[in-house]
C-alpha positions in Angstrom: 135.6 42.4 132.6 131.9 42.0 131.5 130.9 43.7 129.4 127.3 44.1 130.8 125.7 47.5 131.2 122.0 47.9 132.5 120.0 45.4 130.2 123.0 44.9 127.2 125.3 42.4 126.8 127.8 42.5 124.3 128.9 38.6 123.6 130.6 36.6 121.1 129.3 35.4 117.6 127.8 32.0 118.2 126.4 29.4 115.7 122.8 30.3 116.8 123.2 34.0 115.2 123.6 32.4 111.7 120.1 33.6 111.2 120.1 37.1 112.4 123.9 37.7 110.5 122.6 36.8 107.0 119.2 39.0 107.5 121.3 41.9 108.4 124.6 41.4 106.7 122.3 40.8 103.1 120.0 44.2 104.0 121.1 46.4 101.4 120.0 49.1 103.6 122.8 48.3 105.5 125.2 48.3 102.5 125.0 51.6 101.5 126.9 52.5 105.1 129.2 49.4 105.4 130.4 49.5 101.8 129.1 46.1 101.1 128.9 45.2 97.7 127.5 41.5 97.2 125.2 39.1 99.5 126.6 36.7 101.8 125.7 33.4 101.5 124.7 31.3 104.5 127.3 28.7 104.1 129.9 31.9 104.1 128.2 33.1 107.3 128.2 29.9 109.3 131.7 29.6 108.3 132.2 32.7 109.7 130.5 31.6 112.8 133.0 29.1 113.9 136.1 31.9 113.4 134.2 35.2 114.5 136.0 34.5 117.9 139.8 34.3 116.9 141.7 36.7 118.8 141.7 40.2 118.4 145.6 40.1 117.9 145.7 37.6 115.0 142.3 38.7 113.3 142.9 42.4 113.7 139.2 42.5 114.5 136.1 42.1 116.4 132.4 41.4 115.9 130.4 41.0 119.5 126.7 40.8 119.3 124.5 43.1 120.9 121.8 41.1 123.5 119.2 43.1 125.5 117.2 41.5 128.4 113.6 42.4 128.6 111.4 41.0 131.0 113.2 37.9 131.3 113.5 37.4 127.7 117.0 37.7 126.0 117.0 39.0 122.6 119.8 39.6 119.8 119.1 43.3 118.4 122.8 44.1 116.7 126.2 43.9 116.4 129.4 46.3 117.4 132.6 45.6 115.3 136.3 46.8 115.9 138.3 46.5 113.1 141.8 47.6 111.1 143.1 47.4 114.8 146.4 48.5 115.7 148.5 47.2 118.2 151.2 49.1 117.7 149.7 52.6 117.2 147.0 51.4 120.0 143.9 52.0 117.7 141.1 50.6 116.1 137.9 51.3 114.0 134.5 51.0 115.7 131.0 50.4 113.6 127.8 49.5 115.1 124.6 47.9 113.7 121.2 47.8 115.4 119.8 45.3 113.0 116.8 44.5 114.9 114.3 48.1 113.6 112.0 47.7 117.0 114.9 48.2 119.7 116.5 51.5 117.4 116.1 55.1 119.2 116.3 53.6 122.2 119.7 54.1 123.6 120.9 50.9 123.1 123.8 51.7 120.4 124.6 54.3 122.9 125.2 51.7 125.7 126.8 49.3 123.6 129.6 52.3 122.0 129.9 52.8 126.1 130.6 49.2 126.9 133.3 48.8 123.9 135.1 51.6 124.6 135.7 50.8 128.3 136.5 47.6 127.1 139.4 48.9 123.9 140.5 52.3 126.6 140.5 49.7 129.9 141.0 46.1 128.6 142.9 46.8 125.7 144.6 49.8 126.5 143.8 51.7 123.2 144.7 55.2 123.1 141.9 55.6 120.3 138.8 54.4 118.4 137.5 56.1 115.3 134.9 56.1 112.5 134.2 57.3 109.3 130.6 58.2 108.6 129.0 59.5 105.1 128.2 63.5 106.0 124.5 62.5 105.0 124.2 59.9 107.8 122.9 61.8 110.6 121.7 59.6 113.3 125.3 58.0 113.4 127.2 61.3 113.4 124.6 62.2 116.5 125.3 59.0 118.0 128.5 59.2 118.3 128.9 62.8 119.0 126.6 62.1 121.8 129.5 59.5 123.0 132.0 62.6 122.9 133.9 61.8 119.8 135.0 64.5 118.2 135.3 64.9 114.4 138.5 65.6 113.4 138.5 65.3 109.4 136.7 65.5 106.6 137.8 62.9 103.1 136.1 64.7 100.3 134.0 62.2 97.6 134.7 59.1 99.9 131.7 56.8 98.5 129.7 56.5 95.8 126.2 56.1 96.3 124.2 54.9 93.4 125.4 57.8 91.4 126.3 60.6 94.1 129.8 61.2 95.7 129.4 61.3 99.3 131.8 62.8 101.7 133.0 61.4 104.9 133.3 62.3 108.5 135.8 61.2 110.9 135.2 60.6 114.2 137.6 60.0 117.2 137.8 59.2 120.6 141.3 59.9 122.2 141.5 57.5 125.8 142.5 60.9 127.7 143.7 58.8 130.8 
Protein backbone atom coordinates (compact mmCIF):
# COMPACT_ATOMS: atom_id res chain seq x y z
CA UNK A 1 0.00 0.00 0.00
CA UNK A 2 1.36 3.64 -0.61
CA UNK A 3 0.44 5.77 1.09
CA UNK A 4 0.34 8.54 -1.60
CA UNK A 5 -2.69 10.76 -2.01
CA UNK A 6 -2.68 13.67 -4.65
CA UNK A 7 0.67 15.56 -3.91
CA UNK A 8 1.31 13.86 -0.04
CA UNK A 9 3.42 11.28 0.81
CA UNK A 10 3.53 10.00 4.17
CA UNK A 11 7.21 8.24 4.59
CA UNK A 12 9.51 7.05 7.20
CA UNK A 13 11.78 9.13 9.48
CA UNK A 14 15.13 9.35 7.78
CA UNK A 15 18.49 10.78 8.96
CA UNK A 16 17.97 13.89 6.64
CA UNK A 17 14.85 15.07 8.87
CA UNK A 18 17.29 15.61 11.86
CA UNK A 19 16.89 19.20 11.07
CA UNK A 20 13.22 19.74 10.63
CA UNK A 21 12.51 17.22 13.94
CA UNK A 22 14.49 19.42 16.43
CA UNK A 23 12.92 22.88 14.87
CA UNK A 24 9.57 21.42 15.43
CA UNK A 25 9.88 18.99 18.34
CA UNK A 26 11.84 22.24 20.42
CA UNK A 27 8.79 24.90 19.27
CA UNK A 28 7.26 25.44 22.40
CA UNK A 29 4.32 26.32 20.45
CA UNK A 30 3.99 22.89 19.76
CA UNK A 31 4.38 21.88 23.42
CA UNK A 32 1.59 23.37 24.77
CA UNK A 33 -0.61 20.61 22.63
CA UNK A 34 1.79 17.61 22.77
CA UNK A 35 2.51 17.83 26.48
CA UNK A 36 6.12 18.39 26.01
CA UNK A 37 7.88 19.51 28.75
CA UNK A 38 11.76 19.93 27.95
CA UNK A 39 13.85 20.44 24.55
CA UNK A 40 15.25 17.76 22.72
CA UNK A 41 18.63 17.69 22.01
CA UNK A 42 20.01 16.96 18.59
CA UNK A 43 22.10 14.09 19.54
CA UNK A 44 18.61 12.57 21.17
CA UNK A 45 16.94 13.29 17.80
CA UNK A 46 19.41 11.70 15.49
CA UNK A 47 19.35 8.91 17.83
CA UNK A 48 15.87 8.72 17.32
CA UNK A 49 16.42 8.84 13.62
CA UNK A 50 18.06 5.46 13.30
CA UNK A 51 15.01 3.69 15.48
CA UNK A 52 11.90 5.88 14.32
CA UNK A 53 11.35 2.83 11.93
CA UNK A 54 11.11 -0.21 14.39
CA UNK A 55 7.92 -1.94 13.87
CA UNK A 56 4.77 -0.85 14.81
CA UNK A 57 4.32 -4.15 16.95
CA UNK A 58 7.35 -3.86 19.11
CA UNK A 59 7.47 0.13 19.34
CA UNK A 60 3.68 0.50 19.89
CA UNK A 61 4.14 3.47 17.69
CA UNK A 62 4.50 5.41 14.58
CA UNK A 63 6.01 8.69 13.31
CA UNK A 64 5.78 9.03 9.24
CA UNK A 65 6.68 12.41 7.87
CA UNK A 66 4.52 14.39 5.91
CA UNK A 67 6.20 15.23 2.14
CA UNK A 68 4.24 17.37 -0.42
CA UNK A 69 5.28 17.69 -4.12
CA UNK A 70 5.10 21.07 -5.68
CA UNK A 71 6.10 21.71 -8.95
CA UNK A 72 8.61 19.14 -9.03
CA UNK A 73 10.06 20.09 -5.74
CA UNK A 74 9.56 17.63 -2.73
CA UNK A 75 9.24 19.23 0.50
CA UNK A 76 8.92 17.95 4.25
CA UNK A 77 5.95 20.16 5.92
CA UNK A 78 4.92 17.66 9.09
CA UNK A 79 4.58 14.72 10.72
CA UNK A 80 1.53 12.15 11.64
CA UNK A 81 2.12 9.90 14.72
CA UNK A 82 0.16 6.70 15.95
CA UNK A 83 0.80 5.87 19.24
CA UNK A 84 -0.30 3.81 22.70
CA UNK A 85 -1.31 1.22 19.86
CA UNK A 86 -3.24 -1.75 20.66
CA UNK A 87 -3.01 -4.84 19.03
CA UNK A 88 -5.20 -6.56 21.04
CA UNK A 89 -8.14 -4.08 21.41
CA UNK A 90 -7.24 -3.05 17.52
CA UNK A 91 -6.64 0.73 18.41
CA UNK A 92 -4.40 3.38 18.43
CA UNK A 93 -3.84 7.17 19.05
CA UNK A 94 -3.40 9.50 16.04
CA UNK A 95 -1.68 13.29 16.39
CA UNK A 96 -0.65 15.33 13.57
CA UNK A 97 1.86 18.28 13.19
CA UNK A 98 2.10 20.61 10.21
CA UNK A 99 5.42 22.03 11.35
CA UNK A 100 6.14 23.83 8.23
CA UNK A 101 3.59 27.50 8.99
CA UNK A 102 3.40 28.14 4.92
CA UNK A 103 1.77 24.75 3.79
CA UNK A 104 -1.05 25.02 7.10
CA UNK A 105 -4.85 25.75 5.96
CA UNK A 106 -4.31 24.11 3.13
CA UNK A 107 -5.81 20.67 3.31
CA UNK A 108 -2.81 18.93 3.75
CA UNK A 109 -3.40 17.53 7.54
CA UNK A 110 -6.66 16.59 6.12
CA UNK A 111 -5.11 14.37 3.39
CA UNK A 112 -2.54 13.01 5.54
CA UNK A 113 -5.39 11.99 8.65
CA UNK A 114 -7.10 10.36 5.19
CA UNK A 115 -4.00 8.44 4.19
CA UNK A 116 -3.36 6.99 7.87
CA UNK A 117 -6.50 5.89 8.50
CA UNK A 118 -6.82 3.85 5.32
CA UNK A 119 -3.60 2.66 6.17
CA UNK A 120 -4.53 1.63 10.41
CA UNK A 121 -8.61 0.61 9.12
CA UNK A 122 -7.11 -1.35 5.68
CA UNK A 123 -3.47 -2.28 6.43
CA UNK A 124 -3.66 -2.79 9.96
CA UNK A 125 -7.03 -3.71 10.53
CA UNK A 126 -7.82 -1.24 13.45
CA UNK A 127 -11.21 -1.12 14.48
CA UNK A 128 -10.41 2.58 15.84
CA UNK A 129 -8.10 5.64 16.10
CA UNK A 130 -8.64 8.45 18.52
CA UNK A 131 -7.47 11.73 19.97
CA UNK A 132 -7.64 13.90 22.75
CA UNK A 133 -7.61 17.63 22.00
CA UNK A 134 -7.60 20.71 24.68
CA UNK A 135 -11.46 22.10 24.19
CA UNK A 136 -9.58 25.53 23.34
CA UNK A 137 -7.85 24.09 20.32
CA UNK A 138 -10.19 24.72 17.58
CA UNK A 139 -8.55 24.18 14.35
CA UNK A 140 -7.72 20.49 15.44
CA UNK A 141 -11.26 19.69 16.81
CA UNK A 142 -12.46 21.15 13.12
CA UNK A 143 -9.90 19.06 11.55
CA UNK A 144 -10.78 16.21 12.61
CA UNK A 145 -14.48 16.55 12.83
CA UNK A 146 -14.14 17.38 9.23
CA UNK A 147 -12.54 13.68 8.93
CA UNK A 148 -15.84 12.34 10.55
CA UNK A 149 -14.67 11.52 14.01
CA UNK A 150 -16.97 11.91 16.39
CA UNK A 151 -16.36 13.18 19.96
CA UNK A 152 -17.30 10.88 22.26
CA UNK A 153 -16.00 12.26 25.87
CA UNK A 154 -15.07 14.88 27.64
CA UNK A 155 -11.95 14.47 30.73
CA UNK A 156 -12.50 17.56 32.82
CA UNK A 157 -9.09 19.71 33.88
CA UNK A 158 -6.89 17.40 31.66
CA UNK A 159 -3.78 19.95 31.21
CA UNK A 160 -2.42 22.63 32.76
CA UNK A 161 -1.53 25.40 30.77
CA UNK A 162 0.80 27.98 32.32
CA UNK A 163 -1.62 28.42 35.10
CA UNK A 164 -5.17 27.36 33.54
CA UNK A 165 -6.84 23.84 33.67
CA UNK A 166 -7.85 22.89 30.34
CA UNK A 167 -10.31 20.35 29.44
CA UNK A 168 -10.03 17.68 26.89
CA UNK A 169 -11.98 16.39 23.89
CA UNK A 170 -12.02 12.91 22.65
CA UNK A 171 -12.22 12.10 19.41
CA UNK A 172 -12.90 8.75 17.62
CA UNK A 173 -13.11 7.14 14.52
CA UNK A 174 -14.85 3.56 14.67
CA UNK A 175 -13.58 1.45 11.10
CA UNK A 176 -17.47 0.73 10.44
CA UNK A 177 -16.48 -1.98 7.86
Amino acid sequence: MNLVNKNICLRAVEPSDLDNLYLWENDTEVWKVSQTISPFSKFTLKEYCTVANIDLQTAKQLRLMIDVTESNKVTTVGMIDLFDYDAINKKAGIGILIGNINFRKKGIASLSIKLLEKYCFNLINLHQIYCFISEENKTSINLFLTNKFEVCGKINDWVLTGNKWQNALLLQKINKS
